[in-house]
N, C-alpha and C positions, 0 to 999 in steps of 0.2 A: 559683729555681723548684724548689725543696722539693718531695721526694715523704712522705707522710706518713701510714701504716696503723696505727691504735690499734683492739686487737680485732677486726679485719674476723675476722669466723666463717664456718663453715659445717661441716655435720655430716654425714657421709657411712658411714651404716651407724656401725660401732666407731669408725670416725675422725672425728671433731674438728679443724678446722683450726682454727688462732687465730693470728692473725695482728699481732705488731706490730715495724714496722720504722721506719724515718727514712732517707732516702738524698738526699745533698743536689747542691745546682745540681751538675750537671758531674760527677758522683760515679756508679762503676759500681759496685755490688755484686754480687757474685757469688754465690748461692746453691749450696749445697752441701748433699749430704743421702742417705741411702739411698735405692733404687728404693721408692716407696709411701708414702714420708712428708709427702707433698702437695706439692711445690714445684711442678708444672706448676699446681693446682686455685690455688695463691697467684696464679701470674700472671693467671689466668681470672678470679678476685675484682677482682685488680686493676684487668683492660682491662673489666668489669662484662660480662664473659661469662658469667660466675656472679652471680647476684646474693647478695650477702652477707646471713645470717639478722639480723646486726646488727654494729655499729663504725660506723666514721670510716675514710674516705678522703680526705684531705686534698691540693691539687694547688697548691702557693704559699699555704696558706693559706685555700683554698674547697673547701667541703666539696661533693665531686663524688661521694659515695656514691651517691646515686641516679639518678642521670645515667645514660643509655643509653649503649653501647659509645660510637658516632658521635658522642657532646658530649664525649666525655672527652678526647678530642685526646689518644689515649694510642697510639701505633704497638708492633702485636706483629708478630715474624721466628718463625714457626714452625718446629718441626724440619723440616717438609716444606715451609717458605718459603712456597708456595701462590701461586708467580708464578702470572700471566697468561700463558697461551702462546697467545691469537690477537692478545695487544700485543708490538710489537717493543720494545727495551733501551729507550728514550725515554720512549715513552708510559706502561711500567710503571713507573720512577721518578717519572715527572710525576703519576700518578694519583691521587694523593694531593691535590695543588698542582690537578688539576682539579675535583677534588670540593669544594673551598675559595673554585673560582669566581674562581681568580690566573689574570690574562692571559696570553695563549698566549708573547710576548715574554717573560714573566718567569720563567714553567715552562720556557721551554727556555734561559735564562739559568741556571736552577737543577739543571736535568738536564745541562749542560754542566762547571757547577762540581762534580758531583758522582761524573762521569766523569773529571774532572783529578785528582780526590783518589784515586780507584780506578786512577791509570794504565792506564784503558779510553778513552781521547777514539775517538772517531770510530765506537764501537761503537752510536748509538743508532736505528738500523736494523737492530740483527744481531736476529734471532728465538730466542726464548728455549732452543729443542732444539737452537740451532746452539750453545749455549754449553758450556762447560763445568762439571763440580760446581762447582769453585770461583770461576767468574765466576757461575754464579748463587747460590751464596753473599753475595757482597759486591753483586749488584745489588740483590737480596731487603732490604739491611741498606742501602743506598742508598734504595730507595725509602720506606724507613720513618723515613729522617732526614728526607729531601728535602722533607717537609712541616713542618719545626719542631715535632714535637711536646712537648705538656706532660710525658712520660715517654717512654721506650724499654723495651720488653721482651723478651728474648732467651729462646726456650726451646731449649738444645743444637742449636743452627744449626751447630756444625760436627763431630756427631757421626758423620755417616756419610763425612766426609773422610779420607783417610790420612794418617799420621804428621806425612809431611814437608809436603803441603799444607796441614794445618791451622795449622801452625807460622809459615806464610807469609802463612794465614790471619789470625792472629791480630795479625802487627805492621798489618795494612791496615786493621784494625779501630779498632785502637788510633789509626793515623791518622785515621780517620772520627770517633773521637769527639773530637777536637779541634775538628771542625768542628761541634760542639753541646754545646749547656748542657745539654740535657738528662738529670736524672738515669736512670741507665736500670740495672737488675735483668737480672742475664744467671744462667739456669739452667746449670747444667754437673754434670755427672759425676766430671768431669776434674779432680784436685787439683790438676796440674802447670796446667791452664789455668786455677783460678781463679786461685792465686797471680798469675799473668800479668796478665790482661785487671781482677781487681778491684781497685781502691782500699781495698775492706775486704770480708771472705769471712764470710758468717751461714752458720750449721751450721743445718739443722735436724732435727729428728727428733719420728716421732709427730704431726705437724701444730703443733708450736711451734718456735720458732726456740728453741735453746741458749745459743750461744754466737755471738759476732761480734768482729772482730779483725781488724786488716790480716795479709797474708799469712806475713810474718815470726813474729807472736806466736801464731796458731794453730797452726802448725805446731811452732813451740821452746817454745813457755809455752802449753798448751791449759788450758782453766780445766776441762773437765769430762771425765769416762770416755766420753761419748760421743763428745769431740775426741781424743781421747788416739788412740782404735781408730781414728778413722773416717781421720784423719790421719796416720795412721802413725808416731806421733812420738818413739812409746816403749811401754813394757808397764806397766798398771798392776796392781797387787797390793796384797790386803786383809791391812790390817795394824793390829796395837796399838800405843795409846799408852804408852810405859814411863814417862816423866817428860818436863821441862822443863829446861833450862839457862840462863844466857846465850849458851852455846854454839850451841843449836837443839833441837829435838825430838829423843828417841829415839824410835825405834821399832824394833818387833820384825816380823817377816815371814817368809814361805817361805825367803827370800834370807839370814836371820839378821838382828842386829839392827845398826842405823844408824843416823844423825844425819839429818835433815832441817834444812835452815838456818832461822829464826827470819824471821817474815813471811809465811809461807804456811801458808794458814788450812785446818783442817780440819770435817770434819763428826764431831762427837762420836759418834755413833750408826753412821755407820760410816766411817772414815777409810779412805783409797783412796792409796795411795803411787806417785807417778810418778815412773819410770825413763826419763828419757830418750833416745833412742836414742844421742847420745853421751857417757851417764854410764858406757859399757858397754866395757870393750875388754881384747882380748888381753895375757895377759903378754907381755913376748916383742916387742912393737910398738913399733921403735926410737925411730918418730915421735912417740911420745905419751909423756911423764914421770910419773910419779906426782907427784902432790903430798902435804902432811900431810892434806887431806880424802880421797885413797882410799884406801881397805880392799882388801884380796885375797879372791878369793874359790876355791874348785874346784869344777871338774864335767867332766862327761863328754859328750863332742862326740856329738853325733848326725847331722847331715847338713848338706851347703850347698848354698845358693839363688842364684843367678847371676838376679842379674833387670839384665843388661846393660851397668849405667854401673857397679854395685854389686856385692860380694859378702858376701853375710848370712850368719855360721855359726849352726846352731841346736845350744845345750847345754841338756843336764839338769845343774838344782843340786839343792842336799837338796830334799828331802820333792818331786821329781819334777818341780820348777817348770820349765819349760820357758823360755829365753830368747833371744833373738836378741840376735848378737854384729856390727857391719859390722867388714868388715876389706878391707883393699887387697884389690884386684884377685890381685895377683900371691903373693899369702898362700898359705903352703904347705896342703894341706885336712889334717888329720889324717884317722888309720883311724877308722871309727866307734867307738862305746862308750874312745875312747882318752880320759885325762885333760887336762884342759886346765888351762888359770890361768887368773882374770881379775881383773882390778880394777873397781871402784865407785867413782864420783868420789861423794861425799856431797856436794860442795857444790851439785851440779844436779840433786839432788833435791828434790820439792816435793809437795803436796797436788792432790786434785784433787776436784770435787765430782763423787757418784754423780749 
């Protein structure tokens, strides 16, 4: 049961949404993207909350463009969930399975199985204010399964959770979608939880999708400058072509010039060189070897960033380029402005499109 958007549009002031994805039986994808680049108005076209100016919406193969929200048998989880609080757990699950017109024996067959996957059983009389964030979380994402829908759509359902709950949140999810085929589209902010929750992560930006890739290859091999930033994966820098090898591309940059390995394809008009985050590292770092692909480089240590599991040094190289270096935890920090080493692995550098 194939989800399927060619061109779904819609034009909103400057912004242009155009929409086209593929996401198949059983398959989450994860939607990523800046604050304003449309992914919420994507899901709205989707569940035909918006109505699309023109495209294709395709649901296994039938084209349900024009279809009212209620024929698209499409279930959305809002950021605010938008449970029912004068139903108790039960009847909010089942609401769905009643509006379908499914016997009362079989909605509470099914809001039973759905509280055993949630390891909530015997909660389907508790009242929605006696719950908790995160049990109306998973009821909210309960009741939007509990009806078999032809999609699932997720918009940052567990943004307003903490750290550690969300994290608890996410493997229960992960359980839930076992229990459907359904393809389903989950919005997030969260890089560390699309990796998690998607099967394959679409960037998008400006109301078109980018780029898309399972979590691994977005993150280590991003195909464009808006993956590169938005993922964290490395720094990219505008660079010349010097010549060709068997060897690999040269090139020339802020950083001096380099080899790019041979199979990664550039834009002639403006070539874009990805560094990624661990093509980069301290002289001096017992753990790491130089190979015949890296080059040494110098600069001058500027400040470091402790963002908690990590610690980032930031140096200046020539002509003032600015880069981030990851190093152990336990790395001694230099004084500011003091000199450093570093090396370049050339073989894990690659192109990237503007």
């Amino acid at each position: 049961m194939a989800l399927e958007a060619v061109r779904l549009t819609k034009t909103y002031g400057e912004l242009s949404i155009c929409l086209d994805l593929t996401v198949a039986e059983g398959e989450t994808l994860a939607l990523v993207g800046p604050s304003g680049c449309g992914k919420t108005t994507a899901l709205h076209l989707i569940a035909g909350l918006i109505q699309a100016e023109q495209g294709i919406l395709r649901s296994n193969g039938e084209d349900i463009s024009r279809l009212p929200p209620w024929k698209r048998h499409i279930a959305v989880v809002f950021q605010d969930l938008a449970l029912f609080p004068h139903l108790d757990v039960g009847r909010n699950i089942a609401y769905g399975l009643f509006t379908q017109g499914i016997a009362k024996a079989e909605r509470q067959q099914r809001v039973e199985e759905m509280l055993r996957i949630l390891r909530l059983p015997g909660y389907e009389k508790r009242r929605i204010h006696a719950l908790s964030g995160g049990e109306r979380q998973r009821i909210a994402i309960a009741r939007a399964l509990a009806a078999s829908p032809r999609a699932l759509l997720l918009d940052e359902p567990f943004s307003s959770l903490d750290a550690p709950l969300r994290r608890d949140i996410r493997q229960e999810f992960l359980d839930l979608r076992l229990a459907s085929s359904a393809p389903c589209i989950f919005v997030t902010h969260d890089r560390e939880e699309a990796a998690v929750l998607g099967d394959r992560i679409a960037l998008m930006s400006a109301g078109r999708i980018v780029e898309t890739g399972c979590g691994r290859d977005v993150f280590l091999f991003p195909q464009t400058e808006t993956g590169a930033h938005f993922f964290g994966a490395g720094q990219v820098l505008d660079c010349t072509i010097q010549g060709e090898s068997p060897e690999g591309i040269m090139v020339s940059s802020s950083l001096g010039e380099c080899r790019v390995p041979r199979g990664s394809e550039y834009d002639p008009k403006r070539p874009l060189l990805f560094i990624p985050r661990d093509a980069l590292f301290l002289a001096g770092n017992h753990s790491i070897h130089p190979r015949g692909s890296h080059i040494a480089l110098r600069a001058l240590f500027r400040k470091s960033i402790f963002e908690g599991e990590r610690l980032i040094l930031e140096v200046e190289c020539p002509q003032r380029t600015l880069v981030r270096v990851d190093a152990g935890l336990r790395t001694a920090i230099p004084a500011p402005g003091s000199p450093v080493g570093l090396y370049l692995d050339q073989g894990l550098l690659r192109f990237v499109k503007p």
